[in-house]
Structure formats: C-alpha cells, structure tokens
C-alpha positions as CSV (number, residue, x, y, z in Angstrom):
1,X,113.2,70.8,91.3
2,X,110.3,72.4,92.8
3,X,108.3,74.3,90.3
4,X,106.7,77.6,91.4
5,X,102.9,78.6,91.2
6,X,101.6,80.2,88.8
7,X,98.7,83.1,89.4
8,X,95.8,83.9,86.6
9,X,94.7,87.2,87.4
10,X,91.5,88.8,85.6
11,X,91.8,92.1,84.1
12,X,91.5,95.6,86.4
13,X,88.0,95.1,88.5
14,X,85.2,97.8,88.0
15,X,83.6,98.9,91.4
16,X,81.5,101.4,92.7
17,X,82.3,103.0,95.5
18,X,80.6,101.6,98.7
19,X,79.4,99.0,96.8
20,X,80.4,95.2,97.5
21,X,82.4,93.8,94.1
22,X,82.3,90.0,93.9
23,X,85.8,88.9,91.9
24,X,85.8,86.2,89.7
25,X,89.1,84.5,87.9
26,X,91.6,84.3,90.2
27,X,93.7,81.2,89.6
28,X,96.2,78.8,90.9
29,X,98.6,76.4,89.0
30,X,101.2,74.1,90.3
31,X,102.7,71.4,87.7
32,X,104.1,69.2,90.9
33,X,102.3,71.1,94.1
34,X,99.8,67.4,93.9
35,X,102.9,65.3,93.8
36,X,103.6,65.4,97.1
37,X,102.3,63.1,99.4
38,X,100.7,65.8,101.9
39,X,100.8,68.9,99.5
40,X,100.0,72.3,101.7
41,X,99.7,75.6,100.1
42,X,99.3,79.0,101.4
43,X,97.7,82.3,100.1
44,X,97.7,85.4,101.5
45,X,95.5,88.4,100.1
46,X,96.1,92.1,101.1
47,X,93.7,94.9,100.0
48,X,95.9,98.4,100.2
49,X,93.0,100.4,101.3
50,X,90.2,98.5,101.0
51,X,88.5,95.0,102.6
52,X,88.1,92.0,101.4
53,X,86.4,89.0,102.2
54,X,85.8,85.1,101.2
55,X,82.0,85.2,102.4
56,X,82.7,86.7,106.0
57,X,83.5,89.7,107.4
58,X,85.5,92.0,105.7
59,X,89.4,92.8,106.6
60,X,92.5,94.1,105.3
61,X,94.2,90.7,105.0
62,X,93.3,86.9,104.3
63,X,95.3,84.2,104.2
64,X,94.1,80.3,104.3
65,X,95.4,76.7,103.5
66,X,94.9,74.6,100.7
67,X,95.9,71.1,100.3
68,X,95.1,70.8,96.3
69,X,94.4,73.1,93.9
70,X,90.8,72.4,93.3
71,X,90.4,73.7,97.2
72,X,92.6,77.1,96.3
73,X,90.7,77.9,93.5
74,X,87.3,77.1,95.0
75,X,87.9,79.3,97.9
76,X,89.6,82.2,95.8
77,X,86.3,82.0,93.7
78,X,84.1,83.5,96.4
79,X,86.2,86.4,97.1
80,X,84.6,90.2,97.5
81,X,86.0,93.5,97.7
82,X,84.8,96.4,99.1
83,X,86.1,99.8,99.4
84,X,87.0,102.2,102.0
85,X,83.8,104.2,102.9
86,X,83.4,106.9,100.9
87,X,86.2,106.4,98.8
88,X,87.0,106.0,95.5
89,X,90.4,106.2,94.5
90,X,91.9,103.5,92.6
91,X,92.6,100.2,94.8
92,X,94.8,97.4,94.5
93,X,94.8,93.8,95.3
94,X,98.3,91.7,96.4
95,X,98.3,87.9,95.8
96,X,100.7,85.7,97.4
97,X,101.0,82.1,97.2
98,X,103.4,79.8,98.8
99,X,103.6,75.9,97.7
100,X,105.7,75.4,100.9
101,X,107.7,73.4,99.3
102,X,108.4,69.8,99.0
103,X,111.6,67.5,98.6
104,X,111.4,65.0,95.4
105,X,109.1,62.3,95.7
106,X,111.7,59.4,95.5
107,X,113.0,61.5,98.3
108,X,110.8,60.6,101.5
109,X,107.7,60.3,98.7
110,X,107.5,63.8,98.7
111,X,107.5,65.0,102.4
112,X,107.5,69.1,102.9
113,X,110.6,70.5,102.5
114,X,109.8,75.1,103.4
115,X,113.8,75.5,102.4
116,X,112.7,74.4,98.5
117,X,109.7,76.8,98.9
118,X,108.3,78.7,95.9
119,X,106.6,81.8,96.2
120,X,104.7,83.9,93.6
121,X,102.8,87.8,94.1
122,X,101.3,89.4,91.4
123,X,98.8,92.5,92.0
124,X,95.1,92.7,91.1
125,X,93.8,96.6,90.3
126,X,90.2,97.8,91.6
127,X,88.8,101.2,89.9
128,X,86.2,102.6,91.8
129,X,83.8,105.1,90.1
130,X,82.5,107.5,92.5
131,X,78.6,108.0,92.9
132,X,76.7,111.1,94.0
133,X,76.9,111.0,98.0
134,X,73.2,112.7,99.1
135,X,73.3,116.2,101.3
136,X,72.7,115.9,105.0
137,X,71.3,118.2,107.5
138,X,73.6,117.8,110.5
139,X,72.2,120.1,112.6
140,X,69.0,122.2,112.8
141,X,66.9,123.2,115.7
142,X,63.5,121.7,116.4
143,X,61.5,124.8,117.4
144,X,62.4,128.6,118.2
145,X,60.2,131.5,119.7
146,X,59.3,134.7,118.3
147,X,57.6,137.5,118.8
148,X,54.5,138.9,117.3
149,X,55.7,141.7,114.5
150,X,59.5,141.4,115.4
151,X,62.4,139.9,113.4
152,X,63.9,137.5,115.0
153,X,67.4,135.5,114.3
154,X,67.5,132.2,114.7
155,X,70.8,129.9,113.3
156,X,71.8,126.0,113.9
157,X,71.1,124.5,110.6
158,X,74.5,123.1,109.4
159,X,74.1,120.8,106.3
160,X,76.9,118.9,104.7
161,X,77.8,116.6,101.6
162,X,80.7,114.7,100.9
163,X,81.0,115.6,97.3
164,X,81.3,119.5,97.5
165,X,84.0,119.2,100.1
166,X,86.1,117.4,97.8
167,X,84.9,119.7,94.6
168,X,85.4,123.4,95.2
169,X,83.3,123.9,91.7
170,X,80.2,122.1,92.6
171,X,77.5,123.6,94.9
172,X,74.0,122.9,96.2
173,X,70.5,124.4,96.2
174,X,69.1,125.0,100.2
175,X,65.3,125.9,100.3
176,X,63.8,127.1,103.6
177,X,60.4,127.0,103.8
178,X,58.2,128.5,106.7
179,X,55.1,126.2,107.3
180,X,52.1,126.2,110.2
181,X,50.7,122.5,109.7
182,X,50.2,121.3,106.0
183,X,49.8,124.7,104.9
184,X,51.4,128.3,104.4
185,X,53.0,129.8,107.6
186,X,52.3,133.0,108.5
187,X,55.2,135.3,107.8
188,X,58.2,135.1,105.8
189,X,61.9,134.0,105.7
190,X,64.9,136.5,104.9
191,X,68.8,135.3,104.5
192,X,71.7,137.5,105.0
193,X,74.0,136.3,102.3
C-alpha cells in the first residue's frame, strides 16, 4: 500500500508585526514516495491572513512540485511570512502535501496511480507582537494670514496613529509651536479645548 507523508512542523512562530519572519523546520517524509519510478509530489501552503513567500513575492497561497524529498524540503526551507499590514492578531499557516500516489512497483515499476493518493494537512501558528505604530500628521496647512493685533482662527491639522484607534485608553501629547525662522515667533498660540 501507499504510505502517506508525514509533516514535521516547528513550534508556534514568533513575528513582529510588519516584519518579514523567515521559517525554518518544516519537513517532509515519505517511506515509499522515492520508490516510484517518476515520484511527483505536491504542496500547497495557505497563509489565513497573511503572505508568504519562498524568496519571491509574497501571496496568499503557494503550491509547487517536487520530485524527491531532498527538493521538498530544500524549497520549504526558504519560506517567509509576513503579516497583514498593520496587523497583529495571531496567524496561521496550512500545509498540504499530496504524494500523488503511485501503484506498487512490481506493478508497472511504480507508475503514478492519483486514485491511491495520500494526502496530509497539518497547521503551523504565527504570533505576531504588535510594535508602537508612530503618529502622523495627515493634514495641516502650509501658511495662513493674519492680521496685525487680531485673533485669528485657523484649523486643518488632522493627525492620526494607528494605535490609539484601536486603544480607547492610550492618548498622545500635540505641541504647537509658533516660530518666525530659527527663532521665537511673534505672538502666541491659544486652543479651545
């Protein structure tokens, strides 16, 4: 009989969010998949939220070819995850491979046979520890005019960061300062709060 794969997986990966993770220790077995006399193998990787690559660009899916095992485990060694921007919820990994199966090798010395086809999927987990996003300034206006001892309003500064949106505890320090050149301006700055 046709024995099925076996997957090594490593333990749950450690990533930072929008930071590339190269994964290491992913492993195929087959007792009887170099039997055959034109052994084919497929693997299929699927990242739930994320990308993944083997060394190209990223995507949600990858699946490749291997005739022997030594090529399978070659190409799952250069394999790299990275996460949704922004995002760092917990991620996860699905391995499939499919030894396509072969008939016995007394049996047409082992031609491929998909009916007796094996298939194994086991699931890799990513954590992804979240890192301070910086503040922006999204909006603000280049220049305004005044006049000479009048108040005057001015408005268009918008400023954003990720982070506080998604903490309704945190908040952030804005400092508006009124300069003429390298120095001091002259006048001063009041906020209705």
């Amino acid at each position: 009989d046709n024995d099925a794969p076996v997957l090594t997986l490593p333990d749950t990966q450690e990533a930072q969010e929008d930071v590339e993770l190269a994964i290491d220790g992913i492993t195929v077995a087959d007792l009887d998949f170099e039997d055959t006399a034109s052994p084919e193998m497929t693997v299929t990787l699927t990242a739930r939220d994320g990308t993944i690559s083997f060394g190209d660009d990223f995507a949600k899916e990858l699946t490749f070819t291997a005739s022997s095992l030594s090529d399978a485990n070659t190409k799952l060694d250069t394999l790299a995850y990275k996460g949704a921007e922004n995002a760092h919820a917990d991620d996860v990994i699905s391995i499939t491979v499919n030894d396509m199966g072969y008939s016995d090798i007394s049996d047409e010395q082992g031609a491929i046979d998909a009916t007796g086809a094996k298939e194994v999927t086991q699931q890799l987990a990513v954590s992804i520890t979240a890192v301070n996003d910086a503040p922006e300034i999204t909006s603000a206006p280049t220049t305004f005019s005044a006049e000479e001892d009048t108040a005057t309003d001015f408005s268009g500064i918008v400023v954003a960061d990720l982070d506080l949106a998604e903490n309704l505890d945190a908040y952030m320090t804005v400092t508006l300062e009124l300069l003429a050149g390298d120095g001091p301006g002259h006048g001063s700055l009041s906020l209705d709060t």
